[in-house]
N, C-alpha and C positions, 0 to 999 in steps of 0.2 A: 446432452443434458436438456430437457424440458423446461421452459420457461417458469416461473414463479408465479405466475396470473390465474386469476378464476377463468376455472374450465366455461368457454362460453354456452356449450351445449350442459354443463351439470349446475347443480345447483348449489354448491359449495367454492371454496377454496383451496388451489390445487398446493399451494402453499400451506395453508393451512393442514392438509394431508398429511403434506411430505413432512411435518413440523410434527405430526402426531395430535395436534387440536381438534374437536369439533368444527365444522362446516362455519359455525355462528360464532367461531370465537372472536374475538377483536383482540391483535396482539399487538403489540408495541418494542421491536424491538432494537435496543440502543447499541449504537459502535461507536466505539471511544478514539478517535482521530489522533494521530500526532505523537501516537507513544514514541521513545527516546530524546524528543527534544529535549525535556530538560527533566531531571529526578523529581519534581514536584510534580510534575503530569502523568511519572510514571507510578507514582506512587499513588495519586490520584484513579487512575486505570485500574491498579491492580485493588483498591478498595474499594470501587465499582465494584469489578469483577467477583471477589470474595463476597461482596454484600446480594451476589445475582442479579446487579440491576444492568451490568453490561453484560452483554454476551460476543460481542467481538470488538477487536482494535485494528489498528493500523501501523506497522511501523515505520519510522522513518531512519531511513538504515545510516544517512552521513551524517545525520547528527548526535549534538554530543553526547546524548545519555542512550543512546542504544546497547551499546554493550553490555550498562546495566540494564536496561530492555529486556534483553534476551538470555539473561541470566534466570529474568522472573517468568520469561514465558515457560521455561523449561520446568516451571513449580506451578504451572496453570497450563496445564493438558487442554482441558476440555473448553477454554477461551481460543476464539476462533481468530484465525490472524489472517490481516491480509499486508503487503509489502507495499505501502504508500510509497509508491515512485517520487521524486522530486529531485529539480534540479535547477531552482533557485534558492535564495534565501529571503523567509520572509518575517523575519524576527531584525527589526533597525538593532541596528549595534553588534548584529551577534553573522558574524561568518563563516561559513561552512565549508569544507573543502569536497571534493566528489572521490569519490569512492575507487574510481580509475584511474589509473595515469592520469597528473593533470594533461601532458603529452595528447592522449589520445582523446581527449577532449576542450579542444583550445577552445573552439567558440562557444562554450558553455562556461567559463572562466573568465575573472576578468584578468588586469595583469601580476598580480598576489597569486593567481593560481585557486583564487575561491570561486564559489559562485555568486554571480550576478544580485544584487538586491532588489526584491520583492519591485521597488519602486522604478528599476529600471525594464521589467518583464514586457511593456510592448516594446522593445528596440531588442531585447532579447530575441523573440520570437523571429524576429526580422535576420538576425544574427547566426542562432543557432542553425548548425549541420544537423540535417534528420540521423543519418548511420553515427554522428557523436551521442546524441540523447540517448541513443540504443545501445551502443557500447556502454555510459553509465546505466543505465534502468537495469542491463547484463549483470553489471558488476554488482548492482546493489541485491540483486537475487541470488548474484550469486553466496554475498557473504550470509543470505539466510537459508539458503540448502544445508552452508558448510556447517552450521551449526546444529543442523540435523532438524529445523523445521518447517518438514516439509508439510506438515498441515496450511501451509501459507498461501492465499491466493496474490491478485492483485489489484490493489487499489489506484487510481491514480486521480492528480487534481487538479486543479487550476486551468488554466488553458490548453485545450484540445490540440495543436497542430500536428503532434507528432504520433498516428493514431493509426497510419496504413500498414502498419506488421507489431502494432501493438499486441493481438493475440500473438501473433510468432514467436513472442515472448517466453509464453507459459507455452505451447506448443513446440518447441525446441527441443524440447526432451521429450518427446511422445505425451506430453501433459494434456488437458483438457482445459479450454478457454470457451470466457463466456462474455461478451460485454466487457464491463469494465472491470470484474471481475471472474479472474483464470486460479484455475489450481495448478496450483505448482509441483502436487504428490505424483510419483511415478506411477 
């Protein structure tokens, strides 16, 4: 896959191309973070989306409202999704459990079996096994293949450590990875 950056030798935008724009357009385009956390963001996202002012989201696969998530993506085709990895909690009060075995990812849990809060993420960092992060990031892709959407790439956020087969991710399956964001379609 080609970069997204103005071609240095041409006099346009190579994005702007691939987009279907004029050379001189100025675009602005919005992605809606955070879908499933909670039914007001999701509903929130998806009337963005119907209104055309988002054009892509993010899901966030252990939390609570994904399910209904992904009910609405399957009624918004053409909104472009990417699988927002996460594997702390960063809503106080509200706890999340991981996607995997808690089993196969103890040091990403505290001892409830949820994940970590938001507020404790530097001693996490310290804590976490790199091959656990990856077993959950697996698991959480994998619950959005089984759903059949595979228009999904991958987003990820917060703090960087775990990032040396982050593409091996969406390459796993013969996929195509880019940066921080991979396609997950075969």
């Amino acid at each position: 896959m080609q970069p997204l950056a103005p071609d240095p030798g041409g006099s346009g935008s190579r994005s702007n191309a691939l987009l279907g724009y004029p050379d001189d357009a100025r675009l602005l385009m919005v992605n809606a973070d955070d879908l499933g956390l909670c039914e007001s963001v999701n509903r929130g996202v998806m009337a963005a989306s119907g209104a055309a002012v988002v054009r892509s989201t993010s899901l966030m696969v252990p939390w609570p409202a994904a399910a209904a998530a992904i009910r609405m993506l399957r009624e918004a085709p053409d909104l472009d999704l990417g699988v927002h990895l996460w594997v702390v909690c960063e809503m106080p009060g509200l706890r999340v459990a991981p996607v995997a075995p808690v089993d196969a990812v103890r040091s990403l849990v505290d001892a409830s079996g949820v994940f970590h809060a938001m507020e404790h993420a530097d001693t996490f960092l310290e804590r976490a096994r790199e091959g656990e992060v990856e077993v959950e990031f697996r698991a959480q892709i994998e619950v959005v293949l089984a759903e059949g959407l595979t228009r999904a790439g991958l987003a990820t956020g917060g703090r960087r450590k775990a990032t040396g087969w982050r593409a091996g991710l969406a390459t796993g399956g013969g996929r195509p990875a880019t940066g921080w964001r991979a396609g997950l379609a075969p």
